[in-house]
N, C-alpha and C positions, 0 to 999 in steps of 0.2 A: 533499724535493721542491725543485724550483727554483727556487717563491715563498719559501722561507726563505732563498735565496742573495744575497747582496748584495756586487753589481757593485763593484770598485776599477776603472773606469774608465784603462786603463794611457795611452790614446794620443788625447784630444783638441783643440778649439780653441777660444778665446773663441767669446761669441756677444755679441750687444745686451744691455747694460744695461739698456734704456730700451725700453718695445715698439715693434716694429716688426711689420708687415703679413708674416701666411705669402704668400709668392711660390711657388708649389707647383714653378711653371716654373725658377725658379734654382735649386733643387736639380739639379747636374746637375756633369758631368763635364769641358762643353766652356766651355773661357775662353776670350778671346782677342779679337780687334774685333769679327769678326763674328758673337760666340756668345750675343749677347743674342738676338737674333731665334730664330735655331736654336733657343735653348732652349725660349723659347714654344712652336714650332711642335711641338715635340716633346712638351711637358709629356703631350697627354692620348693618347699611344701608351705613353706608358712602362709596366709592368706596376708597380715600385718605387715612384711615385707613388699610384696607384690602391690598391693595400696602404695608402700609409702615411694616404690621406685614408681609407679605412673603418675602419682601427685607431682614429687619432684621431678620428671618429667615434663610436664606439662609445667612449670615454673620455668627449667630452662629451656625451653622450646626448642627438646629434642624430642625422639622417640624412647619410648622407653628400651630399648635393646643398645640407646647409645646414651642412658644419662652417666655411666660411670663416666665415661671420657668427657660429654659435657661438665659432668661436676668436676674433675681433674683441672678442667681449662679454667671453669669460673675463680675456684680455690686457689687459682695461685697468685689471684690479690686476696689473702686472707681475709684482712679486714673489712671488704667492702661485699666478699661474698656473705659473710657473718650477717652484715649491717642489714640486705637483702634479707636475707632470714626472717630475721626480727621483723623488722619492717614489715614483709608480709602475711607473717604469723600474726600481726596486729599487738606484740607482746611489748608493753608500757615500762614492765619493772619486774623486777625476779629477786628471791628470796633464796637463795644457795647455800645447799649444807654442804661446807667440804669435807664432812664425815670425819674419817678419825684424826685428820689435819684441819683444825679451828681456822676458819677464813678471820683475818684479822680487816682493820677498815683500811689497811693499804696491799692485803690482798687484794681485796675486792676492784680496786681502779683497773685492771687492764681488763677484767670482765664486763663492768661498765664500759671502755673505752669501744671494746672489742663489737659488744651488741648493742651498742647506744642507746641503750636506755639504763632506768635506773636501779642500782644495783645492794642488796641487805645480805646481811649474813643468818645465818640460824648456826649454833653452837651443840653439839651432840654432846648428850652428859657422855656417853658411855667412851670419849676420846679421853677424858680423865680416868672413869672405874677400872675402865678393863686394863689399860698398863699398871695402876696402881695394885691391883689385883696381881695382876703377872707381875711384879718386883716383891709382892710380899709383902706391903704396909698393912696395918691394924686398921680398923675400923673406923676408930675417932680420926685418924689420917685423912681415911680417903673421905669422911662426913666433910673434913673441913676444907679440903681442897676442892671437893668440888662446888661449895658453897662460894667458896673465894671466886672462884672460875665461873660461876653464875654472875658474880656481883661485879666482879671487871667485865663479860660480857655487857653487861648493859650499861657501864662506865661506858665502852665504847660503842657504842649503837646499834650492837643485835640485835635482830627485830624479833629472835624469839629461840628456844629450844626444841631440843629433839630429841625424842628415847627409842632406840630401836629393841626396846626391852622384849617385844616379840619374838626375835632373833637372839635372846640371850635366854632365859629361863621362863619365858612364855608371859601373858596377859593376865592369869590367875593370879591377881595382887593379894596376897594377904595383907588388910586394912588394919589388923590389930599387932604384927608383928612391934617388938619394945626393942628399943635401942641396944639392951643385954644378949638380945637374940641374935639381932642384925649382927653385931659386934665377933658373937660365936663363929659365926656360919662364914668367916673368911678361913677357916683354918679346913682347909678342904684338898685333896688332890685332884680331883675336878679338872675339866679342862677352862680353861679362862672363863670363856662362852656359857659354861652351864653351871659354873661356880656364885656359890654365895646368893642362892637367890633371898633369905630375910634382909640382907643386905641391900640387895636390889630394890626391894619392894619399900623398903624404910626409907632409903635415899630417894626414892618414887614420892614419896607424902612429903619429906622434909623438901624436895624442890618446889613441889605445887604450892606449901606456905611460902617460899622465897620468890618463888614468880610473881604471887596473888601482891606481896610488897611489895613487886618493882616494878607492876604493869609491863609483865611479859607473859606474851602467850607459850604456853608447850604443845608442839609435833609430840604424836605419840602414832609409831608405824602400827595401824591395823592391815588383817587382809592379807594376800598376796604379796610374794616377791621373789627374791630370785632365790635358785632351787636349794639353799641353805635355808630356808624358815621351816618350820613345822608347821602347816597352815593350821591343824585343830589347836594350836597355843595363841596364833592370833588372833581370832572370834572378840571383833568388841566387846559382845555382851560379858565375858570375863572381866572388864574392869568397871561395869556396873557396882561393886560393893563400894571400893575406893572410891568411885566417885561422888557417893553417898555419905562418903567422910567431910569430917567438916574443912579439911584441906584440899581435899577435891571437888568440893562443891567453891572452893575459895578461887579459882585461879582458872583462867581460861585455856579449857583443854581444846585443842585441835586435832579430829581425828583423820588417820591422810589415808589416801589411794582407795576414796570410795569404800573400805573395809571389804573389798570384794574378794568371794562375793555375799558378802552379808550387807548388802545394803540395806533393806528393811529394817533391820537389828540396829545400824547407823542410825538409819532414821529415828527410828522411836528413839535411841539415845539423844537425839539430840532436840527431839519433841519433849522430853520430860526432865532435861538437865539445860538449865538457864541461860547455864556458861561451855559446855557442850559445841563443837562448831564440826559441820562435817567437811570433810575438806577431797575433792575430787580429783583425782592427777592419776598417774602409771597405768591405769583403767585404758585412758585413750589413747594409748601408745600401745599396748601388747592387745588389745582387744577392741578396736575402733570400729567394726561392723556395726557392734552393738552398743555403742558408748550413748547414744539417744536414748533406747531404752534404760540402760543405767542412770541415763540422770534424770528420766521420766519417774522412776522408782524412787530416785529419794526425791525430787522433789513434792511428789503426794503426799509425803509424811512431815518432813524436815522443813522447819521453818525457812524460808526464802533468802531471810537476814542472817541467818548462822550457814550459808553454804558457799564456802571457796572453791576455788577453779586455780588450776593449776597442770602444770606439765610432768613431772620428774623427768625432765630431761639428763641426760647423764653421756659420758660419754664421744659425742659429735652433737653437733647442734643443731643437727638435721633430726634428732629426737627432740629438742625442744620446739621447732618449727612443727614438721609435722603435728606432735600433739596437741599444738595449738590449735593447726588448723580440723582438727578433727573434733575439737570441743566447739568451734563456730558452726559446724556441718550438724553438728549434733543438735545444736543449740535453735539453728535454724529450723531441723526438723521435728523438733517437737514443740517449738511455736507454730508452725504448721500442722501438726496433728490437732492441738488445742484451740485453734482460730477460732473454733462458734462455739468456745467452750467458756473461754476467759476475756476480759476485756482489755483493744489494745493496752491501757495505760499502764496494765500489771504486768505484764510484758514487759513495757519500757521499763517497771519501775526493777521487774525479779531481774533483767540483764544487767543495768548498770550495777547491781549491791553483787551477782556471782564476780563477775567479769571484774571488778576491782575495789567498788565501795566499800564492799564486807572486809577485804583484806585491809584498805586502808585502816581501817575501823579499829579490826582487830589487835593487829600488830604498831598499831598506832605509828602509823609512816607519816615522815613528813614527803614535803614532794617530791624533793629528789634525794636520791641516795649517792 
């Protein structure tokens, strides 16, 4: 059953140390000047919110009209409301990108301490390109820094990287781009963000050969996200060329947040690329009606052994909870739809590799972090 399965968390983010106040209204997708307002207004249409105040609800066994003040009162033992969380999220181990601040491994001790369980980092290239970019180095600078910044990552035990290259100059990898090109295409007025994409795309193939040597996997954000992305530049299937390079057929790519919604497209990617893995997370947090059928979709296609699960938890840790538990509900019911279709054992065998095997695998964890 899926109460026995225990979440490796493949894809989240810090939250507060220290408690801080549920905002129900900032969970929410839109950033930007004027997305504080918008979010409010929108907080009590959203159906994603309304789920997650009655779930948590029913965990503190209040009503839902009184869980803010329930969660107020639990929250003020930090630590033990956190542990709770976790605990009955069923969530083992979590894999946290601190995005353009690199979690180093004495970062990471008060987030393990915090969720007791065990706790990895993942390393965003783009926390080195983009300042190096914004100061104004050359080329062969930011090739070597961020190489060096790969190589001591996994000196110190990252479990893996991450490119939000979607959110900088889109998924259209050019695979043939030459080091002369890359090298040009920094001398730009461009804003950070949409500068230097030969550069981008060069440093994209030279990391995949440096991963593929140090047995590290790469995050690369498809799909959805928050209302800074252009969604027609994330569409997997744009990194179909590259991945047909012989640097990206070398190095285990991970593709995250379902690519939604191109699941199918996911899928076949990772039906026809070896080293390909699809990786399922932020799906079940902003869209959890239907996050059954989303992983009813890629499972049809996508090998069983190449599919991670995951939260992107961000923010409070009532988003990593939640997602949790909306990836077991999911999970339960499309074991349910499938009963006289499959047999238990594949069952047992497709839960334990989503729910944590494939992540240990992947990412090559030891047990504890």
């Amino acid at each position: 059953m899926t109460e026995s399965l225990q979440l490796l968390d493949d894809h989240a983010h810090p939250f507060p140390l220290t408690a801080q106040p549920l905002e129900l209204g900032e969970l929410s997708l839109l950033v930007g000047d004027a997305a504080e307002s918008r979010r409010r207004q929108a907080a009590s249409h959203r159906l994603m919110l309304e789920l997650l105040r009655n779930r948590l609800a029913a965990l503190l066994d209040c009503t839902p009209e009184d869980v803010l003040a329930a969660r107020e009162d639990a929250a003020r033992d930090w630590p033990a409301y956190n542990g709770r969380l976790f605990a009955d999220a069923g969530i083992c181990g979590m894999l946290l990108d601190g995005g353009p601040t690199p979690l180093g491994p004495d970062d990471l001790v008060p987030y393990r301490d915090l969720a007791n369980v065990s706790t990895w980092s993942l390393l965003r290239i783009e926390a080195v390109i983009d300042p190096l970019l914004d100061q104004g180095a050359d080329g062969p600078h930011i090739e070597t820094a961020l190489a060096d910044f790969v190589e001591s990552g996994a000196a110190g035990g990252a479990a893996g990287l991450k490119t939000v290259l979607a959110y900088r100059t889109g998924l259209a990898v050019d695979p043939t781009v030459t080091a002369e090109q890359a090298y040009r295409s920094v001398n730009s007025d461009a804003p950070v963000r949409q500068r230097a994409k030969p550069l981008r795309d060069y440093l994209l193939r030279r990391t995949f050969t440096q991963c593929a040597d140090l047995g590290l996997p790469i995050q690369i954000h498809t799909g959805f996200g928050d209302s800074e992305i252009r969604l027609a530049q994330a569409n997997p299937v744009l990194l179909d060329d590259v991945l047909r390079t012989v640097e990206g057929a070398a190095a285990d790519v991970v593709l995250i947040h379902a690519s939604y919604p191109w699941h199918e497209q996911l899928g076949y990617l990772t039906f026809v690329h070896p080293k390909v893995w699809a990786e399922f997370s932020l799906v079940n947090l902003f869209s959890p009606v239907t996050t059954a059928d989303r992983l009813l979709r890629l499972l049809d296609l996508a090998p069983v052994d190449r599919l991670l699960l995951g939260t992107d938890g961000h923010g409070l840790p009532e988003t990593h909870w939640f997602a949790a538990v909306v990836l077991r509900d999911a999970w339960t019911a499309v074991r349910e739809r499938l009963s006289t279709m499959a047999r238990a054992e594949w069952f047992t065998d497709a839960g334990k590799r989503m729910f944590s095997e494939n992540a240990r695998h992947v990412y090559r964890l030891t047990a504890h972090g």
